[in-house]
C-alpha positions, 0 to 999 in steps of 0.5 A: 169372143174366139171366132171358130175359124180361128181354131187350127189344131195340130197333130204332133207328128216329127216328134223323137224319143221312146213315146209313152205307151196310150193310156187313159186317166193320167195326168199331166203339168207343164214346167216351162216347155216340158209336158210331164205325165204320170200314171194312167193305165191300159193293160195294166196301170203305168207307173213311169214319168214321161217327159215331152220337151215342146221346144224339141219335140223329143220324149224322154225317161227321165232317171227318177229315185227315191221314194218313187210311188206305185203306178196309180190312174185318175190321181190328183197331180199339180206342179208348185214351180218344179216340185209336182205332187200326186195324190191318191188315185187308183193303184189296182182295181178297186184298191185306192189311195190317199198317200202323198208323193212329192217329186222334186223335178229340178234332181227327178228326186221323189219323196213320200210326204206324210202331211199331219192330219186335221186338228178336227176331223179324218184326213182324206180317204183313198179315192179316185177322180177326185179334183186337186187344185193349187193356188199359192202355197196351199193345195185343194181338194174336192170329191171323188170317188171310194170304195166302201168295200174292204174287199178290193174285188167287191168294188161299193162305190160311194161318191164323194163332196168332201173339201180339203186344204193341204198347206205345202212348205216352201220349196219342199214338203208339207205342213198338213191337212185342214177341213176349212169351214164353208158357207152356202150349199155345197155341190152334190158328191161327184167323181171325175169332174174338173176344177180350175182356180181362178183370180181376175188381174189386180181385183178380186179373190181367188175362186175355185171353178168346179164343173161337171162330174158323174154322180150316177149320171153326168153332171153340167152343173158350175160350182164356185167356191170363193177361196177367201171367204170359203163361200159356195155358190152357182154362178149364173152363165150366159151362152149355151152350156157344154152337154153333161160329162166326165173324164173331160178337161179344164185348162185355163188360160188367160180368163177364159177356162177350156174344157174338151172332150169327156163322156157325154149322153148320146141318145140315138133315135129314142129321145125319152130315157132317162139320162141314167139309161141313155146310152154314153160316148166320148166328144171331141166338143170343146168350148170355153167360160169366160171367168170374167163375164161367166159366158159359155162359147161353144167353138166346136159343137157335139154336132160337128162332123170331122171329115178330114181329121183334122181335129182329135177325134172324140176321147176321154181320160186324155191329159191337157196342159197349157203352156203359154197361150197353147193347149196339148192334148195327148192320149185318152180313150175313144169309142161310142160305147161305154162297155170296157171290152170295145174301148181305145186308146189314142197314142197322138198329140195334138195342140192348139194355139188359142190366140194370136202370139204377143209381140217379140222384143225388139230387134236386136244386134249381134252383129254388123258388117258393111252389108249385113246384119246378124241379128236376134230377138228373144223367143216366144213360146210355142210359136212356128216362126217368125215374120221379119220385115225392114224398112230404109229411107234409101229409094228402092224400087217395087218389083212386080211378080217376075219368077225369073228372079227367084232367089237362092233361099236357105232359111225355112219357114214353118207355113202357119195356115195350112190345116193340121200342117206342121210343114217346113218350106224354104223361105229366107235370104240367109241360112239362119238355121246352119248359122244359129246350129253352128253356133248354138244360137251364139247370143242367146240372150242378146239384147239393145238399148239405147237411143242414140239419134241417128241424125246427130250426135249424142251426148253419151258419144260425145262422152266416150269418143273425146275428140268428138268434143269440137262438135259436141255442146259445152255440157258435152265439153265437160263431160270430156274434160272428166274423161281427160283427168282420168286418162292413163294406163294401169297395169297390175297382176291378176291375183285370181278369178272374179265370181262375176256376171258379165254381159257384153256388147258392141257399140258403133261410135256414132261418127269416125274420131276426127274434128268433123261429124261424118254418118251416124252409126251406133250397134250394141251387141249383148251378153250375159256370163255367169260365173261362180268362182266356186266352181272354176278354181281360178281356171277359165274355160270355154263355154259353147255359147260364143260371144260375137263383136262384129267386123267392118270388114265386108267378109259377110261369112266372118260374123261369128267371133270366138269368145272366153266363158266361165264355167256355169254360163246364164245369158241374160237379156236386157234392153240397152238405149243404145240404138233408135227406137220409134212407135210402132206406127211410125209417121214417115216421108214415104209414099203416102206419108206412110213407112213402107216394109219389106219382108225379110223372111220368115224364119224358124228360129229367132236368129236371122242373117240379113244381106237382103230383103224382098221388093214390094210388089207394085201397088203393096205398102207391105208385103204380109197382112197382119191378120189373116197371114196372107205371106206371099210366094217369096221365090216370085220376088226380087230382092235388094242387097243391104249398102254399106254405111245406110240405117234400117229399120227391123221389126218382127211378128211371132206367128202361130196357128192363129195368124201373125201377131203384132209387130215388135217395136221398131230398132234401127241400125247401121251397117258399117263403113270400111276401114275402121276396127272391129271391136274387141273380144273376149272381155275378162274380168278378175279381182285384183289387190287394187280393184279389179282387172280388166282385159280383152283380145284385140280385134279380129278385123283391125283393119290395119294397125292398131295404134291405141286401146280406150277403156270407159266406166259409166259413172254416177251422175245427176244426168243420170238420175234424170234420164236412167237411159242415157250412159256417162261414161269416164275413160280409165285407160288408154294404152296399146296395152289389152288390159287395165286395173280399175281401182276400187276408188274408180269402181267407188264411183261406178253407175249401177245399171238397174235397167235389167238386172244390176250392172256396172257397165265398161266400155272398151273400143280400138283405135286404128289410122281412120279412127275407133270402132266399134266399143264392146261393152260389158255389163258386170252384174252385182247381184241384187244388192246394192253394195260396193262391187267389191264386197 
């Protein structure tokens, strides 16, 4: 159960772009970040389409065409991935529809869709405040309210109980309207009341939830209608039911279904009328059903008192959408009494985080050098920041609280506990935000894998740097004789742009190429081009997105690599076994047998560059609770700078108006020792007559000279097939050359990756006087077929 002091509501206050003009009786969807409105009025109803972007905070008008419908207010509108349809609604008082509209969001494109009536019966009549629920590929529709007048002005106002199904095309269109037959009594005629449609995970039919509504009087009434068996029932609840109401909302998120707001009885000091002559008001109340267990949770009661405005204060006719586990609230009218005359818009936004975030990814790496770490994690939806935190098995000592030693801090942090707060303080040891912007957050679908041991060497390694082999096992040894019989270099002209998928990455080999095993070191960058030969006639161009490899070098400022795109660029995370995993509890030799973490910072975005971190305070094995966020004053803490050739271990932990949620698994890495190659950039790939081309720019830190390029294939295996996650590799060039042919026999042999979407995999790593660097790797995505790669 929710506890009340979880809520944290939000007003939306730093938002950009022309704002929609206050309304009540519109409706709203969610597609991905975006919240879409429609319709509504206030001094006339509205005909536009308002956008929000909640990742940007900016509103817009999108340039819609077509078949674009009246303005119309209380309408039906749902959202079949990015196609919305509306239906009905009021287009002028006391003038009502039941047309059909189809917008196609993808091309902002609207079409008036004309569904084929009931085999048995009428189709819808014009109506208003009806419900419109979706559930697959079929719409439904319940209630509201019609004129029995053919005059407009002379409103006869008949309430209805009525129940459609509307069955949609797939992609576009509809196929018609149908009167399913249903069993059990039927809910009383009703308008302005909601209904959601729920299925419990992996069991059980879906249902439809049907609550409150006016009728004459507002209702508190719960209807459920069992979708597969089209039978209607009152479900029996627990807890203390929401007051009667109308104009309210419904969102469900998770098992649990949201209503706010709404007109409810307000009686004042005379207790005994009637509900029908009791006089009515709006509520900023807001409770919750569990679906599950069909108990009522009242987390803000009619009762209570908001002082400090710090929660939407009482409307109705607002809209609510949920995306991911945040609801939105915008606009609707206010005011104690019913009388149109005295009644007011609100024009703000509010929303509020429900539960706590769920764990990010991984910690991944872009980027190493010998004292730093660029690294990212994929984003969380509707989150304020994120908390990273690292732990090392170097000796560190605990700082007590000394303001002298405050650091220079550039990042930000979003502060996710100060009440209706949305503010924006320094907090980390790194500018994240001007590097993310600088490069538009370079991996934006960056992403590792692997799982090398950081305390001996591994037999993919001992497979892609061969000299490791004096070392390695006899299996290891084998594998190394396949990469001997397949050594040489191969040259052939490009004939012309593959339409490929590349996702790149760099690996650190786990030791320096000599007879003897040094440090261990393995890092993975990734990234995912999309291409469409199509589209590129044969040209390559470059893309904002860049690709970063990182350096040995100690330049902390020089981690951001140009990189070569196709035109059309998807990045695509996937998980990659190229670094150390452990449980998110791990069991380590610190002190009191338990790892101890530091804290990075807390960073806006899901990018960070890491040179330091922050010293525990005497007597704290971690900094932050996870919990009630107890973040501490960072500009009171020492810091400590990374070392060269030393393994840390990263986690992190989305935070949101609830508090900090749980911590990521944990990755570890390795900063680099001085004097090896980079690794190499700018990985292209181009059909060939005899397979494909292969080339790459050299390193932008040699280190030195460079004296020899390796390129590998990961081949098929019965390794393989045992363990997914373990890589054999087979070498296909080595050469000074920055290109290579792979034959079609070559690719014949090819491991497809199935680990995230299918790939290829490549390896390519430079060779100075030390030894190799760094490998860059490449995923060249296949589709989701399991064809040769070149047909």
């Amino acid at each position: 159960m929710a506890a009340p002091s979880l809520l944290n509501w939000r007003r939306v206050s730093s938002f950009t772009g022309p704002v929609p003009r206050a309304r009540h009786g519109h409706r709203a969807v969610a597609i991905r970040e975006l919240m879409i409105i429609f319709g509504g009025g206030n001094e006339g109803i509205a005909d536009e389409l308002h956008v929000y972007n909640t990742a940007t905070n900016q509103w817009f008008l999108p340039a819609v065409r077509g078949d674009i419908p009246p303005g119309c207010a209380a309408h039906g509108f749902v959202c079949d991935g990015t196609r919305i349809l509306v239906f009905g609604g009021m287009v002028e008082y006391g003038r009502y529809s039941n047309e059909l509209y189809e917008l196609q969001a993808s091309r902002w494109l609207w079409k008036k869709v004309k569904p084929h009536p009931p085999s048995s019966g009428l189709p819808p009549c014009p109506r208003l405040g009806h419900s419109f629920s979706l559930y697959g590929n079929k719409c439904y529709l319940f209630g509201g309210l019609a004129n029995e007048s053919e005059d407009s002005n002379n409103n006869v106002p008949r309430y209805l109980n009525d129940f459609y199904e509307l069955e949609l095309q797939h992609g576009s269109g509809v196929v018609g309207w149908s009167i399913p037959v249903t069993k059990g009594v039927v809910p009383s005629p009703r308008e302005s009341h909601t209904a959601v449609i729920y299925c419990k995970k992996d069991s059980g039919s879906p249902k439809m939830y049907v609550f409150g509504g006016m009728c004459g009087a507002r209702l508190d009434d719960l209807w459920q209608l069992d979708l597969e068996t089209m039978s209607w029932s009152k479900p029996e609840t627990k807890g203390t039911v929401p007051l009667p109401r109308s104009l309210h909302t419904a969102s469900v998120i998770g098992n649990k279904m949201y209503i706010f707001g709404g007109w409810v009885p307000y009686k004042g000091e005379n207790t005994e009328t009637s509900p029908h002559d009791c006089e009515w008001r709006c509520t900023s109340s807001f409770s919750y059903l569990n679906l599950d267990t069909t108990e009522w949770t009242t987390l803000v009661s009619d009762s209570q008192e908001d002082k400090k405005n710090s929660r939407p204060r009482p409307r109705a006719g607002h809209c609510a959408v949920a995306i991911g586990t945040r609801l939105y609230f915008w606009s609707g009218r206010d005011g104690y009494k019913k009388a149109l005359n005295s009644q007011v818009c609100c024009k703000d936004l509010w929303y509020l985080d429900t539960e706590k975030p769920p764990a990010p990814s991984q910690v991944q790496l872009i980027k190493a050098t010998t004292n730093s770490f660029h690294v990212k994690w994929d984003e969380v939806s509707t989150v304020e920041g994120y908390l990273l935190q690292l732990s090392t098995d170097l000796p560190y000592q605990t700082a007590s609280s000394d303001s002298s030693a405050a650091p220079n801090l550039q990042g930000v942090r979003m502060d996710p506990h100060r009440q209706g707060s949305n503010n924006i303080i320094p907090n980390s040891i790194s500018d994240t935000v001007n590097s993310a912007k600088t490069e538009q957050t370079a991996m934006k679908e960056t992403s590792v894998k692997n799982k090398p041991d950081f305390k001996a060497l591994t037999d993919s390694n001992a497979i892609l740097y061969p000299s490791l082999a004096s070392n390695a096992s006899n299996h290891n040894s084998c594998m190394v004789d396949m990469l001997r019989k397949n050594e040489g270099p191969h040259s052939s002209a490009n004939v012309g742009v593959l339409s490929s998928c590349l996702d790149v990455r760099t690996v650190i080999p786990e030791t320096s190429v000599s007879s003897t095993v040094s440090s261990t070191q393995i890092m993975v960058t990734q990234q995912t081009i999309k291409t469409e030969s199509s589209s590129t006639n044969g040209a390559v161009v470059k893309d904002e997105t860049s690709l970063t490899t990182f350096s040995t070098k100690s330049e902390v400022d020089e981690y951001a690599l140009p990189a070569t795109k196709i035109s059309r660029v998807e990045t695509h995370a996937t998980a990659t076994p190229f670094f150390k995993e452990t449980s998110s509890n791990p069991v380590a030799t610190m002190k009191g047998g338990e790892r101890q973490w530091c804290d990075v910072g807390i960073f806006k975005n899901n990018t960070a560059l890491v040179s330091q971190f922050y010293l525990l305070p005497k007597g704290k094995q971690s900094i932050s609770k996870v919990g009630n966020a107890d973040v501490p004053d960072y500009s009171l803490l020492k810091k400590q700078d990374l070392v060269p050739g030393t393994g840390y271990r990263f986690r992190v932990a989305a935070i949101n108006g609830c508090g900090i949620g749980p911590f990521s698994k944990i990755s570890e890495f390795k900063t680099c020792i001085p004097g090896f190659p980079g690794a190499p950039s700018a990985v292209r790939i181009s059909k060939n007559v005899e397979g494909i081309h292969l080339s790459w720019e050299p390193p932008t830190s040699p280190s030195g000279n460079i004296l020899e390029y390796s390129a590998y294939l990961a081949i098929r295996t019965s390794q393989i097939q045992d363990n997914p996650n373990q890589l054999v590799f087979m070498r296909i060039y080595c050469g000074l050359k920055t290109s290579c042919i792979v034959t079609a026999g070559q690719l014949a042999n090819a491991h497809i990756d199935y680990t995230s979407r299918p790939a290829i995999v490549f390896r390519i790593s430079a060779k100075n006087e030390k030894g190799y660097g760094p490998a860059t790797q490449v995923r060249w995505l296949q589709g989701n077929n399991k064809k040769a790669p070149l047909n």
